[in-house]
N, C-alpha and C positions, 0 to 999 in steps of 0.2 A: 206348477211348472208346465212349457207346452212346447211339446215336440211335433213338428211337421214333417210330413214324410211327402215326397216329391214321388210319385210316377216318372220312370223313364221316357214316357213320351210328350212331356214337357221338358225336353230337352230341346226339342225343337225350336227353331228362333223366333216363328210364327208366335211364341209363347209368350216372349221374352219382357214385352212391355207390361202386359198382362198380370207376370209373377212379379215385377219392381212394383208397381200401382199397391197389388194388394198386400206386399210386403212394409210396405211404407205406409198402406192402414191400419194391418195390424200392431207394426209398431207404432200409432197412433193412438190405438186404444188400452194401448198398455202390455199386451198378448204377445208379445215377442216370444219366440225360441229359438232352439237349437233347428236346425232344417238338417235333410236328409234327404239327400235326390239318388234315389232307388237306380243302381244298375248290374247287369250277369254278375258281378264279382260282387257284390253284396249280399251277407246272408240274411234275409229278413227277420228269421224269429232270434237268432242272436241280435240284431239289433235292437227292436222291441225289449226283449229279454233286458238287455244293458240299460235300456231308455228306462224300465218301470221300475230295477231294481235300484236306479237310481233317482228315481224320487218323482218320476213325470207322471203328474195326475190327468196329463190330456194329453193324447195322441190325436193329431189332427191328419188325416188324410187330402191330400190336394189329387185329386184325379178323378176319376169316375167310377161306375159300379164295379167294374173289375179291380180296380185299385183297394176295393173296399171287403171286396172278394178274397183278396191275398191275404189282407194281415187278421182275417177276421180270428183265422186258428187260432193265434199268438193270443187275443184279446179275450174271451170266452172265461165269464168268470174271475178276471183282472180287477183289479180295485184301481180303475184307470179309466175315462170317459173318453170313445169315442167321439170324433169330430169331421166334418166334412165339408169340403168345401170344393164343390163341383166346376171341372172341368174340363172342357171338348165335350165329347159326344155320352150319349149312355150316362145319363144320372137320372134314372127311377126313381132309384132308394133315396136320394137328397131329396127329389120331388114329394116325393111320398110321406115328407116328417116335414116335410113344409118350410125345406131350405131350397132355395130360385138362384140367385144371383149370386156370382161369389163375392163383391161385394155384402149382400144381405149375410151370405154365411160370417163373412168378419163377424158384425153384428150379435149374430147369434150367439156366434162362438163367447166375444165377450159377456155377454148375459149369462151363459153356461146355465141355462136350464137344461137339468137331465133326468132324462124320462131312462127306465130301465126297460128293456129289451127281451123278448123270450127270441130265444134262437130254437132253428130245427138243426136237428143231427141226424145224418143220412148215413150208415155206416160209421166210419171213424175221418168223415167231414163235416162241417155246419155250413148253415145257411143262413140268409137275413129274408129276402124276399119270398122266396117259393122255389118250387119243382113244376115240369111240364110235363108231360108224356102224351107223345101223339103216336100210339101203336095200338092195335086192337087184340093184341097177343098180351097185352098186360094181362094182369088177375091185382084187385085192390083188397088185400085180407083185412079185414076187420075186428077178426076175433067171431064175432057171431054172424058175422055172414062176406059175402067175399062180391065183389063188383066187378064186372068184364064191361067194357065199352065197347057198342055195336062197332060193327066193320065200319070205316070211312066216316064213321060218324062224330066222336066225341073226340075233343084235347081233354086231358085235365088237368089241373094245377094246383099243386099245395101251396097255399095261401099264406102269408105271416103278417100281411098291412094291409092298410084302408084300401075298401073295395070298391067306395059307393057308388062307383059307373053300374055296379051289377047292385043296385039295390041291398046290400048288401053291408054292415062293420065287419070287418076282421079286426080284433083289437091286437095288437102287438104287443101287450104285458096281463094276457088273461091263463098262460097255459096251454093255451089250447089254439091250432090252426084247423081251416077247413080245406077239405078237398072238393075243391068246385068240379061237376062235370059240365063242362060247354059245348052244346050240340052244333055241329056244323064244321065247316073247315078252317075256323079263325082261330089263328094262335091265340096262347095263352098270354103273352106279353104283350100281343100287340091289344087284346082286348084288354087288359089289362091298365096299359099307358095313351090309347089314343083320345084322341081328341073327342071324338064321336061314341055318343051311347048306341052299345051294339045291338042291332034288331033283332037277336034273341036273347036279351036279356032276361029274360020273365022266364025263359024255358030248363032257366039253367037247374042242376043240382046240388045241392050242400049238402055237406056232414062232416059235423065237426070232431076233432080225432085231437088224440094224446101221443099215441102209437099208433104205425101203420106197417104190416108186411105188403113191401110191392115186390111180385113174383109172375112169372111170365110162361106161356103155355107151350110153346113150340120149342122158343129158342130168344137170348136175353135181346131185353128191350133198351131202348136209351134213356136214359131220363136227366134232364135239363137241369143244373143247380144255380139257381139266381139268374139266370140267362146267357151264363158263363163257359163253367164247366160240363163235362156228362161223364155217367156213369153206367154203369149195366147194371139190370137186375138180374140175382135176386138183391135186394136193399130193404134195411128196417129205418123205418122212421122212428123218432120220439121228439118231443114237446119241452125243450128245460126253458123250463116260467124263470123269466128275467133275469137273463145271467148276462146278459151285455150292458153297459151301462154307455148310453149315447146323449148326444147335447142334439136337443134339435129349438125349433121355433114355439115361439108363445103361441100362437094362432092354431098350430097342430093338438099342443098340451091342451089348449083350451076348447077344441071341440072332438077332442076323443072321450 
């Protein structure tokens, strides 16, 4: 069974041919469900809640990384697969598991190859792509030794997906993320997603981590969740090895 959950800001009319097209594909491929268009007066994880306990083995998301952001709480450890089908602006995380077009994600969707997921947990939130921090007042505790990032010099980012602009795997079902340091003033995101390999790529830092205490020396820091939300430190990270269960593309399954 497949339930789709609509973003509020595909409400907009601009949308409107957009959502009949690919309605009328899915129901083409067989993948019909039940739809839910997200708005203030709806409770998301009672939704969810009702959706899984009633038999939906797919939750499919129509919107972008924030959309993906929301319902991730509800899903964590669900015996229920993740689906995405990107739209407007801000789709990383689609990008990054090797979903493009939302046409292509019909596609995928129908194939439902599903790769399992480790999610990071930052306090009592998770996450799918990473964390930022551009403060030099952090402290990155490790257990056996602790990391400060020069003044005006490093971003860093906890890592969850394919990196290979930075020379780099991050695998997303190993247990384990890394905390890259990036020397210079270049976001984390934007190195991360642009188009261009970044001219200090070669200079960067890795270490790869389970748990992470991030704690701050003056006074709290921000720290970025999926490019999303923020939150202050003090914050404990940990690693739960594949507790999301997502539908993505062959092309991705087959070169991770």
């Amino acid at each position: 069974m497949y339930c789709y959950i609509y973003d509020s800001f595909l409400n907009q009319k601009k949308y409107e041919k957009q959502l009949s097209k690919i309605e009328l594909f899915l129901a083409d491929l067989g993948i019909g469900g039940r739809i839910h268009k997200l708005n203030v007066l709806k409770n998301l994880e009672e939704l969810i809640s009702e959706e899984i306990n009633g038999g939906t083995k797919n939750l499919i998301v129509v919107g972008n990384d924030q959309t993906v952001s929301r319902v991730l709480d509800f899903l964590v450890g669900k015996n229920v697969a993740l689906g995405i089908i990107p739209m407007g602006e801000n789709n990383a995380l689609a990008e990054s598991i090797g979903i493009g077009s939302p046409e292509d994600a019909c596609k995928i969707i129908s194939a439902r190859l599903i790769g399992e997921m480790d999610v990071g947990k930052i306090n009592e939130q998770y996450f799918l792509m990473g964390l930022e921090v551009d403060d030099h007042n952090v402290i990155f505790n490790f257990k056996e030794y602790n990391i400060n990032p020069r003044e005006n010099n490093n971003t860093v980012g906890i890592c969850n997906i394919n990196t290979k602009k930075y020379d780099f795997n991050s695998r997303f079902d190993d247990g384990v993320m890394e905390a890259v340091f990036i020397p210079g003033q270049q976001s984390w995101w934007q190195g991360l997603f642009n188009k261009k390999e970044p001219e200090n790529a070669q200079k960067i830092s890795i270490f790869p981590i389970k748990t992470l205490e991030i704690e701050h020396r003056k006074k709290p820091v921000n720290i970025i969740i999926d490019g999303q939300r923020t939150i202050k430190t003090p914050a404990r990270i940990e690693v739960l090895k594949r507790k999301l269960k997502i539908i993505m593309g062959k092309s991705f399954i087959n070169n991770i």
